[in-house]
C-alpha positions as CSV (number, residue, x, y, z in Angstrom):
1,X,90.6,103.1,148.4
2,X,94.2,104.2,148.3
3,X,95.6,100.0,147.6
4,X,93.0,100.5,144.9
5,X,95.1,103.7,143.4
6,X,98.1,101.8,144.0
7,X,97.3,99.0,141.8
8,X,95.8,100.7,139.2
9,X,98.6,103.0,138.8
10,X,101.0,99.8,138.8
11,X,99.1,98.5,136.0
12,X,98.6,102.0,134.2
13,X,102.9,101.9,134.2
14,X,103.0,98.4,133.3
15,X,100.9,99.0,129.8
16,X,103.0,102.1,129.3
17,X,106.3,100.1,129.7
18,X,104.7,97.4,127.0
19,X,103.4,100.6,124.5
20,X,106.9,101.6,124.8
21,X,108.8,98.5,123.8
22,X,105.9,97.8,121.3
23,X,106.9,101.3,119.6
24,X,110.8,100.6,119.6
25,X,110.1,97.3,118.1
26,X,107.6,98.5,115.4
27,X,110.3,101.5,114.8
28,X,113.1,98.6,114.5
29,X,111.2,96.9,112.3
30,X,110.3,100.1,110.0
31,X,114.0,100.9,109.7
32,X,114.8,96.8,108.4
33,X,112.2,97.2,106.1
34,X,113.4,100.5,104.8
35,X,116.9,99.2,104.9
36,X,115.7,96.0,102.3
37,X,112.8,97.7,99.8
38,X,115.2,100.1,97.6
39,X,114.2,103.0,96.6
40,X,113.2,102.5,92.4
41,X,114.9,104.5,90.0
42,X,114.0,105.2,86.2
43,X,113.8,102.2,84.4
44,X,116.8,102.3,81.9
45,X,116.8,100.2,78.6
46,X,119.7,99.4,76.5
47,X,119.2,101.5,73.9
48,X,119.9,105.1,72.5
49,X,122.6,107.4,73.5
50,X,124.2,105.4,76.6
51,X,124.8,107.6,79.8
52,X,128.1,108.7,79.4
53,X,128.3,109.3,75.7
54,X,127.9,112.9,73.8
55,X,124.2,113.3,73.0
56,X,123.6,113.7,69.2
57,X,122.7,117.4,68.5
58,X,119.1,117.5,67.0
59,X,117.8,120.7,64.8
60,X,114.2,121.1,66.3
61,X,111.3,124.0,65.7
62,X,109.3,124.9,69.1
63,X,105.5,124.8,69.7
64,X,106.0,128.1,69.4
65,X,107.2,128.6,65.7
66,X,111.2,129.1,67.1
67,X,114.2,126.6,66.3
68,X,116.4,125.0,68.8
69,X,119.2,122.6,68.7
70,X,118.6,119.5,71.4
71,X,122.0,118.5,72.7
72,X,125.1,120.0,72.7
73,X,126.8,122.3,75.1
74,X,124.7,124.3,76.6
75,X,125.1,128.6,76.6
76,X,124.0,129.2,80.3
77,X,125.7,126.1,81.9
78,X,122.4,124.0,82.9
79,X,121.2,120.5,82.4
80,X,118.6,119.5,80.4
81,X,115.4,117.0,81.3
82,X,114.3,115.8,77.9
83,X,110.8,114.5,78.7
84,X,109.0,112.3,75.9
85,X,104.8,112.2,76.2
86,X,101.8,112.5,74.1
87,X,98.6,113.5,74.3
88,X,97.1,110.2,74.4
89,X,99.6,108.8,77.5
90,X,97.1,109.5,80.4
91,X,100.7,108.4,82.5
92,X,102.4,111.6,80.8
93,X,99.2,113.7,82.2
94,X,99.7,112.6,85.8
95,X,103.4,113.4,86.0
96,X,102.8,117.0,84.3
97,X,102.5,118.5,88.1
98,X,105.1,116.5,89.5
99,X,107.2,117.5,86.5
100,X,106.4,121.6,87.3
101,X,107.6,121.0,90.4
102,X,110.8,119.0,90.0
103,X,112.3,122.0,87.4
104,X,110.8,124.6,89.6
105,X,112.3,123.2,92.3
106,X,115.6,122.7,90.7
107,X,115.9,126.3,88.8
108,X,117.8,127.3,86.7
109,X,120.0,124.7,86.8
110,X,117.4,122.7,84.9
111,X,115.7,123.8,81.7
112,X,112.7,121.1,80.8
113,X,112.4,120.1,76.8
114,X,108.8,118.6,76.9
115,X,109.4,116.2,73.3
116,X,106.6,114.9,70.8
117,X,105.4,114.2,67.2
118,X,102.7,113.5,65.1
119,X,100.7,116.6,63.3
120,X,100.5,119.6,65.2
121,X,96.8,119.8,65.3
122,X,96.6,116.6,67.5
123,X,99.0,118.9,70.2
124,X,97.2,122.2,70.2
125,X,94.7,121.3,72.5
126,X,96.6,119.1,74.7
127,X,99.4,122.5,75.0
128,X,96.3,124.3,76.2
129,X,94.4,122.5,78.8
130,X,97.7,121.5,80.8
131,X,99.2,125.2,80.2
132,X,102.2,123.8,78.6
133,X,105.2,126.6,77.3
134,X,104.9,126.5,74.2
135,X,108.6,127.2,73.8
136,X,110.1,124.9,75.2
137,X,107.5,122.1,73.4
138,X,109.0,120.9,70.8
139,X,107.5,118.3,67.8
140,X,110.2,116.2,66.4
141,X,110.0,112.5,65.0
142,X,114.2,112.8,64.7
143,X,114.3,112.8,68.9
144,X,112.1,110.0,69.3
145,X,114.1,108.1,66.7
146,X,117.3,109.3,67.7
147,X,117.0,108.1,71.9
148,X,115.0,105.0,70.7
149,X,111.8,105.7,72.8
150,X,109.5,103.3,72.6
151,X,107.3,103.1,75.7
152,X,106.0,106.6,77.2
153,X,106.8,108.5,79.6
154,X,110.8,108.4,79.1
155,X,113.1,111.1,79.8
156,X,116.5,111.9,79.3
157,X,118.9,114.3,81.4
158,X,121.6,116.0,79.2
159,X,124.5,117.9,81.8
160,X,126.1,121.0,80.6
161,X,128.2,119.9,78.6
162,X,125.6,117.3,75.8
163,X,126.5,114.4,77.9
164,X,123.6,111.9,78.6
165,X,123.7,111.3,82.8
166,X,120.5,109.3,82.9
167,X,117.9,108.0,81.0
168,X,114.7,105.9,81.6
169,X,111.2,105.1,81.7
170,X,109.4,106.9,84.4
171,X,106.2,106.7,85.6
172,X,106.4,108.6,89.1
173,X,107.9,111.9,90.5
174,X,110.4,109.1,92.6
175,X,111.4,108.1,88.8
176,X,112.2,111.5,87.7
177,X,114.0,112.7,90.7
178,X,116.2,109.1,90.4
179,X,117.9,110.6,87.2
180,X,119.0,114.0,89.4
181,X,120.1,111.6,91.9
182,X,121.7,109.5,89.9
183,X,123.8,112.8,88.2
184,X,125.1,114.0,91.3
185,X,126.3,110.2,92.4
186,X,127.8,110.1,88.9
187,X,126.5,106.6,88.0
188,X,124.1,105.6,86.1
189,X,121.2,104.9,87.4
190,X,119.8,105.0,91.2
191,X,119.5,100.7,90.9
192,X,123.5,100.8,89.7
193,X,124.7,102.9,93.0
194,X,122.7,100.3,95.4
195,X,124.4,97.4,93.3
196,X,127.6,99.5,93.8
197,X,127.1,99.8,97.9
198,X,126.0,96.4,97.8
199,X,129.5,95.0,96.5
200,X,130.9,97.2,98.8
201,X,129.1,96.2,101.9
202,X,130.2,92.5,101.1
203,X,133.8,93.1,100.9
């Protein structure tokens, strides 16, 4: 009876020794992986305002009936996330929540400009079922125009002073909080810091 216990608490330590090293080798193998899939930033395209220039300043009128200029200093010091949808991007739906989040999250250093166009009729329903501010909704063909937008959702970050610091195509929350990260790192996008670190890594 008792060899019996022996034995079997032998073997009950020798398949805790194997979970063990099985765990550090799966953990080893999580961080390489980690270390070689990059994290994917806002997809930037060659057009528009580049990131570093002064952002043109665009006379716009507000859901809400009000005018506002887009770009520029800005009064109370904070950055701007201009954020291009439309009512019939089902993309631009998803990332509404994700979106509330991020500028909660980040207030009040970041104000959110929510940009369209097309008649106003075709907006009044969507500003209602997803509980949009109507002030800071803003219809303007000239923004579109002006950053080159061609593919929705796209968004733009302005710093305090009307400087564009990122720009991109984003279709995920990771996408949107690339541009913030790629701000504070002062480059210009999250893919052109890794290519940085890269180059640094292999001198």
């Amino acid at each position: 009876m008792n060899q019996a216990l022996i034995v079997s608490n032998v073997v009950l330590w020798v398949v805790v020794v194997l979970l063990a090293g099985t765990v550090a080798a799966l953990v080893r193998q999580i961080g390489v992986l980690y270390e070689r899939v990059a994290p994917a930033g806002a997809l930037m395209v060659g057009r528009g305002p580049a990131v570093g220039e002064t952002a043109p300043v665009i006379h716009v009128e507000t859901f809400s009936g009000a005018t506002r200029d887009v770009g520029g200093p800005s009064a109370d010091g904070s950055t701007t996330l201009l954020f291009f949808l439309s009512p019939t991007c089902p993309v631009c739906k998803r990332l509404l929540p994700a979106l509330r989040s991020l500028v909660r999250h980040e207030a009040p250093a970041l104000r959110l400009v929510l940009a369209s166009d097309g008649p106003r009729d075709e907006h009044v329903t969507f500003v209602r079922d997803h509980r949009l501010d109507p002030a800071s909704y803003v219809l303007s063909p000239a923004l579109g125009v002006t950053y080159r937008v061609e593919k929705l959702p796209y968004a733009v970050l302005l710093d305090a002073a009307g400087i564009v610091r990122a720009k991109g195509l984003v279709n995920t929350r990771e996408h949107l909080e690339s541009l913030l990260e790629a701000h504070e790192r002062g480059v210009a996008s999250v893919q052109d810091y890794l290519a940085r670190a890269a180059g640094e890594v292999a001198s």
